[in-house]
C-alpha positions in Angstrom: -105.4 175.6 26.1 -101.9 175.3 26.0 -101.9 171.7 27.1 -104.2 171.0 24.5 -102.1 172.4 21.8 -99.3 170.8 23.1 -100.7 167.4 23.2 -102.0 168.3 19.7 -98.7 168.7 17.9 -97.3 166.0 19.6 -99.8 163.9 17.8 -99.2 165.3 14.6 -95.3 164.7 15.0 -96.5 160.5 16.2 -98.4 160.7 12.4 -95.5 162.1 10.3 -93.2 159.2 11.7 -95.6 156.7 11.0 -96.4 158.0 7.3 -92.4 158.0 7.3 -92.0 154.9 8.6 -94.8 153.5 6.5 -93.3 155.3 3.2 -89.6 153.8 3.9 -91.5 150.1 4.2 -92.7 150.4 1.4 -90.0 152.1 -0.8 -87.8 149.0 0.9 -90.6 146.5 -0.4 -90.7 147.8 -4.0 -86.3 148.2 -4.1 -86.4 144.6 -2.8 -88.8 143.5 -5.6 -86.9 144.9 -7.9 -83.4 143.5 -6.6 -85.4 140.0 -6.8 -86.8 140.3 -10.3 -84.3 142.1 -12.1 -83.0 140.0 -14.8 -79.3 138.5 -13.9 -76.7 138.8 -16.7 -75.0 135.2 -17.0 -72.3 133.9 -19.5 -73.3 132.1 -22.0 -72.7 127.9 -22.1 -70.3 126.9 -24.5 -71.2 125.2 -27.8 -71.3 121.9 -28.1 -69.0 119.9 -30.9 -68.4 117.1 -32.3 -64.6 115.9 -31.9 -61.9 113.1 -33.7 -58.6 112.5 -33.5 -56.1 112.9 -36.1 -55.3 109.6 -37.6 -52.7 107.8 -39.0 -53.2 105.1 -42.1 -51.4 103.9 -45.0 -53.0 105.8 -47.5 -53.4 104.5 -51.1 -53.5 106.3 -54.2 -55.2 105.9 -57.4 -56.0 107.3 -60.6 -58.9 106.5 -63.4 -58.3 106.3 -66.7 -59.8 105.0 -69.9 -58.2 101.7 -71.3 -58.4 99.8 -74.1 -57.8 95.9 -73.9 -55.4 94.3 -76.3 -54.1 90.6 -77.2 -51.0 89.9 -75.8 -50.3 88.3 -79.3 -52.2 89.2 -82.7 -50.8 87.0 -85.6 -51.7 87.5 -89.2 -51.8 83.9 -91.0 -50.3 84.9 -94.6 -50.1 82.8 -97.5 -46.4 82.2 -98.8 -47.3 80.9 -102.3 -49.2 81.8 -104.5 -52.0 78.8 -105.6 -55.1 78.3 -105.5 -57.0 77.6 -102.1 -58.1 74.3 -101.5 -59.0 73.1 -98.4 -59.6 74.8 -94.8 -59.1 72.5 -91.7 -60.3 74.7 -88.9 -63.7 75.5 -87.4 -63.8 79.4 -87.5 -63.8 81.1 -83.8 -62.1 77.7 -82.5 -58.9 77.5 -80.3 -55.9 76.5 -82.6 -52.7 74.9 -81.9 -49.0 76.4 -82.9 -48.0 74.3 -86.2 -52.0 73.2 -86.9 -52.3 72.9 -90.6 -55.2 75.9 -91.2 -55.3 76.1 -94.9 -53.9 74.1 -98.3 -53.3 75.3 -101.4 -53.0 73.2 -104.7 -49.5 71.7 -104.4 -49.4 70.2 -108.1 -46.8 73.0 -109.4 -44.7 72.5 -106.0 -44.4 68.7 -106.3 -43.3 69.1 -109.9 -41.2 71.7 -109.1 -39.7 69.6 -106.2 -39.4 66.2 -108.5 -37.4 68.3 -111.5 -35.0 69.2 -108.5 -34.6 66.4 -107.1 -34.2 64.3 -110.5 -31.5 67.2 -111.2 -30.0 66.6 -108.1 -29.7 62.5 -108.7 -28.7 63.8 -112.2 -25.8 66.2 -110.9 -24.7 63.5 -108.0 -24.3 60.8 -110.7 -21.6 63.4 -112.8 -20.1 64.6 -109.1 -19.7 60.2 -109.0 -17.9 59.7 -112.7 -16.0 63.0 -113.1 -14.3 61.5 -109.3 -13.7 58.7 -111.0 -12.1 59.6 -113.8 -9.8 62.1 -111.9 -8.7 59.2 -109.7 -7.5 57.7 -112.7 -5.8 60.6 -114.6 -4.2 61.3 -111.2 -1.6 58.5 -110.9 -1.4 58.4 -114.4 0.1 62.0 -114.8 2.6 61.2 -111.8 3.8 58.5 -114.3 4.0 60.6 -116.9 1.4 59.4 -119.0 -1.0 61.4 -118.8 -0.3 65.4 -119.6 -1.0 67.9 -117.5 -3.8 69.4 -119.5 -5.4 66.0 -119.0 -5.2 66.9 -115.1 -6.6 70.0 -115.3 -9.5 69.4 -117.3 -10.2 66.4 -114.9 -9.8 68.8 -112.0 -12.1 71.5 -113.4 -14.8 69.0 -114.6 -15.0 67.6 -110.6 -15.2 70.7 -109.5 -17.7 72.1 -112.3 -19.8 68.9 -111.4 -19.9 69.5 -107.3 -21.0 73.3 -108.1 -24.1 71.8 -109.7 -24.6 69.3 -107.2 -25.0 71.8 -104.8 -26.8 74.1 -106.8 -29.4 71.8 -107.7 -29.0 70.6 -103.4 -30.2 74.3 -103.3 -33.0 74.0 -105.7 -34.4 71.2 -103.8 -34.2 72.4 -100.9 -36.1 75.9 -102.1 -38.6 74.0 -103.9 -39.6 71.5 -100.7 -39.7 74.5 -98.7 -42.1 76.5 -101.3 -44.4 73.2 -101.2 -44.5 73.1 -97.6 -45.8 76.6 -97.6 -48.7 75.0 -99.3 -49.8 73.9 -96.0 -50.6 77.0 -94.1 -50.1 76.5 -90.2 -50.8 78.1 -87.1 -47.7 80.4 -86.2 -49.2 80.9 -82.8 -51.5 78.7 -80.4 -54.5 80.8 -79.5 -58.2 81.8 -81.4 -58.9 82.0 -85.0 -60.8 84.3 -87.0 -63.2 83.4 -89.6 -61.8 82.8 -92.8 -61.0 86.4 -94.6 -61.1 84.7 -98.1 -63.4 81.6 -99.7 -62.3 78.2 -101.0 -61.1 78.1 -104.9 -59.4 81.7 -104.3 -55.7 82.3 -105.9 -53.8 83.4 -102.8 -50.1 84.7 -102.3 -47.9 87.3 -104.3 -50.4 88.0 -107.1 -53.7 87.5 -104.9 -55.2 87.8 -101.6 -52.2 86.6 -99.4 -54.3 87.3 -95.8 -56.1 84.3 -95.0 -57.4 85.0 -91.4 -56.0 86.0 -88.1 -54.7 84.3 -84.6 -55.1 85.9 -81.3 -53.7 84.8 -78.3 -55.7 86.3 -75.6 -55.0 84.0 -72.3 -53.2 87.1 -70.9 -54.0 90.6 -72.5 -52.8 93.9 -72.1 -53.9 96.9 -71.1 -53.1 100.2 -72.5 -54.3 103.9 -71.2 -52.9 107.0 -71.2 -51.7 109.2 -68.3 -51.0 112.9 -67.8 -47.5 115.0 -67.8 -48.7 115.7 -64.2 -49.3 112.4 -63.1 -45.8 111.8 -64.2 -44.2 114.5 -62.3 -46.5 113.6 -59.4 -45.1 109.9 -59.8 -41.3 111.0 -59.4 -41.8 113.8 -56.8 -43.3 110.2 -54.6 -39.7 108.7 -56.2 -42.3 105.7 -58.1 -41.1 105.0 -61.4 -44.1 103.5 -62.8 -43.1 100.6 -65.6 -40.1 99.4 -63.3 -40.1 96.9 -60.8 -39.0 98.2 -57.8 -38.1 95.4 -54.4 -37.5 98.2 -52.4 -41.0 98.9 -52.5 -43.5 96.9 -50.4 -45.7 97.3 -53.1 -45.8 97.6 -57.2 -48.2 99.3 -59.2 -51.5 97.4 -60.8 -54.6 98.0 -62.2 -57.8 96.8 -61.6 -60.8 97.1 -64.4 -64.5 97.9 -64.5 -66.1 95.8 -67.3 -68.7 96.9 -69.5 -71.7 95.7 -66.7 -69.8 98.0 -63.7 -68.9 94.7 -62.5 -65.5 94.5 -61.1 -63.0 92.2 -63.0 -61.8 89.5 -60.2 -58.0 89.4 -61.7 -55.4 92.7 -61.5 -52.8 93.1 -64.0 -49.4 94.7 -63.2 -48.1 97.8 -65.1 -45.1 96.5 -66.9 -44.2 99.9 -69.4 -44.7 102.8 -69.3 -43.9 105.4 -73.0 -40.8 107.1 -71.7 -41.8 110.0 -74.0 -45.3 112.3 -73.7 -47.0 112.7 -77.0 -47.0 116.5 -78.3 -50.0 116.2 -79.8 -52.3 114.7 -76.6 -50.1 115.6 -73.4 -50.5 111.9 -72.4 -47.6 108.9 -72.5 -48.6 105.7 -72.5 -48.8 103.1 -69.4 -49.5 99.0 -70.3 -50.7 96.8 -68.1 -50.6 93.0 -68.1 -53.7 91.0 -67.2 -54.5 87.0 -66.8 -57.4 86.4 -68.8 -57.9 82.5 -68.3 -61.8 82.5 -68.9 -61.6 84.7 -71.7 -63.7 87.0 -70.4 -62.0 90.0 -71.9 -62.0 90.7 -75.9 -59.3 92.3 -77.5 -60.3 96.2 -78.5 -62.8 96.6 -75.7 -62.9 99.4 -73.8 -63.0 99.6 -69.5 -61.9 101.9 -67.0 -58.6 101.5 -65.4 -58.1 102.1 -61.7 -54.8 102.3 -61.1 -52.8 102.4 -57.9 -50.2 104.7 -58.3 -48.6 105.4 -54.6 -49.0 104.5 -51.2 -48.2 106.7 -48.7 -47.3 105.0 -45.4 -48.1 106.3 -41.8 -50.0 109.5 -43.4 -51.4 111.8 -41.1 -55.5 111.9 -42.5 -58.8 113.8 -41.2 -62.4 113.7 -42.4 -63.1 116.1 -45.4 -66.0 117.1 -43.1 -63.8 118.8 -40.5 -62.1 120.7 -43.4 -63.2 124.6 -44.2 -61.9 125.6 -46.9 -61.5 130.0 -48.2 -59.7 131.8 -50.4 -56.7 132.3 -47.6 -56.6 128.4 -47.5 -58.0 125.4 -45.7 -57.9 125.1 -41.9 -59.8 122.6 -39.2 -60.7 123.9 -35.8 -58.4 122.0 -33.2 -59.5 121.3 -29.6 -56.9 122.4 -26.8 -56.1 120.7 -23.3 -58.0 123.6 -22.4 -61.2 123.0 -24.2 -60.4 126.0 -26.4 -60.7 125.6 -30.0 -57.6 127.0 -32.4 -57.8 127.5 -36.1 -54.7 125.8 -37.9 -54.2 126.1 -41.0 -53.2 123.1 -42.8 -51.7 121.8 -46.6 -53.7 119.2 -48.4 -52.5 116.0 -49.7 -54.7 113.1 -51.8 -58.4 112.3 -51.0 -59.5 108.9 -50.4 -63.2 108.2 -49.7 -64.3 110.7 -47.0 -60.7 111.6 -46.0 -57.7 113.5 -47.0 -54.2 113.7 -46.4 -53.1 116.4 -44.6 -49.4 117.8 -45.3 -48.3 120.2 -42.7 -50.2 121.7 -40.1 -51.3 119.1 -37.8 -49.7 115.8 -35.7 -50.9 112.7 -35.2 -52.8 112.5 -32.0 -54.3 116.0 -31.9 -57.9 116.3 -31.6 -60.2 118.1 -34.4 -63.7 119.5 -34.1 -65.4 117.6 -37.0 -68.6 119.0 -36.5 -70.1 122.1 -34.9 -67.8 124.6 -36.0 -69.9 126.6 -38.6 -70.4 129.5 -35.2 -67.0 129.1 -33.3 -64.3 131.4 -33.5 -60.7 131.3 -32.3 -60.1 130.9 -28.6 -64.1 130.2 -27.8 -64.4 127.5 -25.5 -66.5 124.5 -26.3 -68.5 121.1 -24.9 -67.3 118.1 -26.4 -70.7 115.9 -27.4 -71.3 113.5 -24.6 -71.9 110.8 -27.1 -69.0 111.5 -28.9 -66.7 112.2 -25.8 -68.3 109.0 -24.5 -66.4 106.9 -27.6 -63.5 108.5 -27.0 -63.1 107.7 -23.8 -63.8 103.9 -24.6 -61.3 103.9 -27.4 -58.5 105.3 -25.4 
């Protein structure tokens, strides 16, 4: 009996350790599974950008305005006399010559005129001629003493009296060739002529229509538009004194036009004056330009837009507008380190031009920006340079 029990605990004792040892299996089995399938925490990749450097360029500046096209000369042809109008020798709209006869107006009055001077004139030189001759004889006659010297001085006096109206009636002639030659109304200018601002059979001059048509010369025009009190202060802060040739300059200010088709005029005109007073009444001065116009393709009083170039800035520092974000505290960019670490700098903006701006302060030449990809970064994050991108770079350096 005793052996029995004996050999009967010893079996229970053999079961326990192999329920243990089957428990501790499994217990080992499940913490193993779950060792193997628990989720691992990783880091996550950095974000990938889009990179440039920062450039250097000679940046040019312009302005628009709103101009208005002028002749270089605008002549009013005048009548002098006053007569009636006779005869027109031009084609209207025609290209005239300087000294062309244009108009005529009766000359009958002027001829007379002319011929009752110049008759008193003949008239007046035939007295000068006899009162000479009869002082040259009184002369030696009163240094004989036979001739008083009342004799001498009426002599002297009627020469004298006589060349007085010589030369008045010298003047007369004169005034009355010159008052017929005004009967032929020229061309004071070479250039285009109007059409004829009065008609044939007209009396013209003091006591009538005295404008007889017009004469533009137009083979150069001008320019005019204004510009701001700012963009005058902006011009002297950048030292340009627009107006004023400067040699020291490698360039000089000009303008370039957009016609009334959006078509870009082929010639550029140079800005020659500039008002050196602002208006009180606008806020604008105003800037002239000079323009060739050899095909007469621009017409006096038309309107165009100006683009002007008012400064270039040499060996700017620029970046893409699209790397720039701009808040209330300022603008920045997102610059790449050595280290792959992106920095915000805040920068100070200059001029745009096209898709690019001027930057100030705040970055150097040769720094890399992060021009795209930067809407989720934040200061000190570490990005991934685009391989396509990174890929350029690397070819360009």
């Amino acid at each position: 009996m005793r052996i029995r029990k004996l050999f009967t605990k010893l079996e229970l004792r053999r079961r326990k350790k192999r329920i243990s040892l089957m428990l501790g299996c499994i217990a080992a089995v499940v913490v193993a599974y779950i060792i193997i399938t628990w989720p691992r925490k990783t880091e996550p990749e950095p974000p990938i950008v889009a990179v440039e450097p920062v450039g250097v360029e000679d940046v040019e500046i312009y302005g628009d305005y709103v101009g208005r096209v002028r002749a270089q000369q605008f002549v009013e042809v005048r009548a002098r006399v006053e007569g009636f109008l006779e005869r027109m020798a031009f084609a209207e709209g025609t290209y005239v010559k300087k000294g062309q006869v244009l108009f005529v107006i009766d000359q009958r009055q002027y001829k007379a005129k002319a011929d009752k001077a110049r008759a008193q004139l003949r008239k007046d030189s035939a007295l000068v001629r006899k009162t000479k001759r009869d002082l040259d004889r009184i002369r030696p006659l009163f240094e004989q003493n036979a001739a008083s010297r009342v004799d001498l001085d009426n002599a002297i006096a009627a020469y004298e009296t006589a060349v007085a109206s010589m030369g008045m009636s010298r003047a007369d002639l004169d005034q009355a060739e010159q008052e017929l030659s005004y009967t032929y109304v020229r061309s004071p200018i070479s250039g285009y002529i109007s059409e004829r601002l009065v008609d044939l059979g007209t009396l013209v001059g003091t006591s009538g229509k005295s404008l007889l048509a017009t004469v533009v010369k137009s083979d150069t025009v001008l320019v005019d538009f204004s510009m701001t009190a700012l963009d005058y202060l902006k011009s002297k802060e950048r030292n340009v004194n627009l107006g004023h040739r400067d040699s020291s300059r490698s360039w000089q200010p000009f303008v370039t036009i957009t016609l009334a088709d959006n078509s870009v005029y082929p010639y550029k005109g140079l800005v020659d004056f500039a008002e050196p007073q602002v208006s009180p009444k606008t806020g604008t001065f105003s800037v002239r330009a000079e323009m060739p116009n050899p095909e007469h393709v621009l017409l006096p009083g038309q309107f165009t837009k100006v683009h002007a170039l008012l400064d270039v800035r040499e060996k700017a520092t620029v970046v893409p507008q699209k790397a720039l974000i701009i808040e209330k505290g300022g603008a920045y960019v997102f610059v790449m380190r050595r280290d792959s670490t992106a920095e915000r700098r805040f920068i100070e903006l200059g001029p745009e031009f096209g898709n690019k701006v001027v930057v100030e302060r705040g970055l150097a030449p040769g720094e890399t920006i992060i021009s795209e990809g930067y809407n989720k970064l934040t200061p000190g994050m570490k990005v991934r340079v685009a391989a396509r991108r990174k890929a350029t770079r690397e070819k360009a350096k």
